[in-house]
N, C-alpha and C positions, 0 to 999 in steps of 0.2 A: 594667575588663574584662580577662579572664584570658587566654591561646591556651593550647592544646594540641598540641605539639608529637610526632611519630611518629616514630622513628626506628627501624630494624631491622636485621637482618647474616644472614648463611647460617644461622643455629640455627635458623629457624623461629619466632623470638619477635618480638615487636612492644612497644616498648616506649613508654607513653605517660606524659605527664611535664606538667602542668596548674603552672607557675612560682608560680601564687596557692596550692599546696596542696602542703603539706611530703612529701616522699620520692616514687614512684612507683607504677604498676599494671603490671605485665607482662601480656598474654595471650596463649598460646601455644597458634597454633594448628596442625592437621595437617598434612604437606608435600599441597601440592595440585599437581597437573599440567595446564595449560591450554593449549591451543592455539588463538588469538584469527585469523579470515582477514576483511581488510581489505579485502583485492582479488577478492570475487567477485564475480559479476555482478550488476550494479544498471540500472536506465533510469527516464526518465521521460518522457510525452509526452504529449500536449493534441489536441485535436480544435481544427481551425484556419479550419473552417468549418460551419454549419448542416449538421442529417440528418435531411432528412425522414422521417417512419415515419409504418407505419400505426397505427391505436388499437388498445392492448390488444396491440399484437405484440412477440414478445422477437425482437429486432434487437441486429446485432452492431454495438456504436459502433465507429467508424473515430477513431482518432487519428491527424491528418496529419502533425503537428509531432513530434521528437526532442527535448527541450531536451538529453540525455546518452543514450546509451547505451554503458556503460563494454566488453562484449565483443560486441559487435556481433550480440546476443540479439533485439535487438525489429526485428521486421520486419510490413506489411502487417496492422497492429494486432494483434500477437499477435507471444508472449516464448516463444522457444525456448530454454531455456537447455543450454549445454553439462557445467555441472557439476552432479554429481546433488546433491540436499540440500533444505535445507528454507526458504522462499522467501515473504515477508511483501508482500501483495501491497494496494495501496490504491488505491479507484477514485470518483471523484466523476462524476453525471452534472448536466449542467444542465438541465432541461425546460423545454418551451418550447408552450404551445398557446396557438390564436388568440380561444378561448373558453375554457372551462376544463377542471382537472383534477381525473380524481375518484383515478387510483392512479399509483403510478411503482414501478417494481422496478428492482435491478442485481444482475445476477448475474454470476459469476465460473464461466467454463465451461474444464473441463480437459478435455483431448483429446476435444471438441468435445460433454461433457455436462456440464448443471447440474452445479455444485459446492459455492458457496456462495449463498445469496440476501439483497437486503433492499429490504424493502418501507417503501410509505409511503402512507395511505388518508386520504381525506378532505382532501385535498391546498387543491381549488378555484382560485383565480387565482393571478395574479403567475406569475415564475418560482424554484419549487423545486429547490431542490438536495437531490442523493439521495447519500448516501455509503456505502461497505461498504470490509469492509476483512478478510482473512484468510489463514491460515498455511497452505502447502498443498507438500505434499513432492513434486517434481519429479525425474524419474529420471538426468535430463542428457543423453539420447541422442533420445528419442521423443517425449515428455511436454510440450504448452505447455498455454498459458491465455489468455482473451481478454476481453474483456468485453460483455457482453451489457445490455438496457434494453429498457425498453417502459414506454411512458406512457400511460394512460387517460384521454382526452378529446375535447372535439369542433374541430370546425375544423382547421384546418394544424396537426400535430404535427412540433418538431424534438427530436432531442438539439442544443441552443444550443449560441452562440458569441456570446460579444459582445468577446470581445479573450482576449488569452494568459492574461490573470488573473483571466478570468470567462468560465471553458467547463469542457468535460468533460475530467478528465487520468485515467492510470492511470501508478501507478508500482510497482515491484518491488526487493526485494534481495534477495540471497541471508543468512542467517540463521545458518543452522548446516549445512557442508556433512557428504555423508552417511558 
């Protein structure tokens, strides 16, 4: 088995050098300029107890729990972020009815309208988990986002909890600031 080895210098060339195959390949590519931010604002948090709702309603899930929130952005289940930019946002619900289900939705609502949605039909028992997930440009001064849910069924409807690693979480980073 052969390695390929990479080495490079200020020219802008890359030079690669495979020890099983006599001489070289150079490719040389354009100067590129990046600026990579490590340190923007991220969180993540869980719902840490049962929410009851009623059938069929878009209801804002309540996340109790923190596990991070790096600039102190998520408050009162919902991300204010201070910096403006673009913001990768992930939400799982867990449902929960005492009969069954026939739909579940989670949507991601930005200054307090539908944003993004996703649906799930023909559901029927057990408990399902609903996930969404998407990229939404945040201005850093005015601008949050929350997450919403409503499950279609009869009997006691919650967004569940059965422990930290089997409930509803929503999390965020920042992406590409603006």
């Amino acid at each position: 088995m052969s390695s390929i080895v990479i080495s490079g210098d200020t020219s802008g060339s890359i030079t690669l050098a495979a020890p099983a195959v006599a001489g070289t390949n150079t490719l040389t590519l354009p100067t590129q300029t990046a600026t990579l931010s490590f340190n923007g604002p991220a969180f993540s948090a869980y719902a840490d107890t049962a929410q009851t709702i009623s059938s069929g309603t878009l209801t804002k899930v309540t996340f109790g729990t923190e596990e991070f929130d790096t600039n102190n952005n998520f408050a009162s289940s919902r991300f204010t972020p201070t910096v403006a930019g673009y913001y990768q946002f992930n939400a799982t619900i867990l449902c929960k009815a005492s009969s069954t289900i026939s739909a579940t939705i989670l949507a991601f609502y930005k200054n307090g309208s539908a944003f993004a949605r996703s649906f799930s039909l023909s559901v029927s028992s057990g408990e399902p988990m609903i996930n969404g997930s998407c990229l939404i440009y945040l201005n850093g001064s005015t601008d949050y986002v929350e997450v919403y849910g409503s499950i279609t069924g009869t009997g006691t409807i919650t967004f569940g909890f059965n422990d930290s690693a089997i409930t509803s979480r929503f999390s965020g980073a920042l992406v590409r600031a603006a």
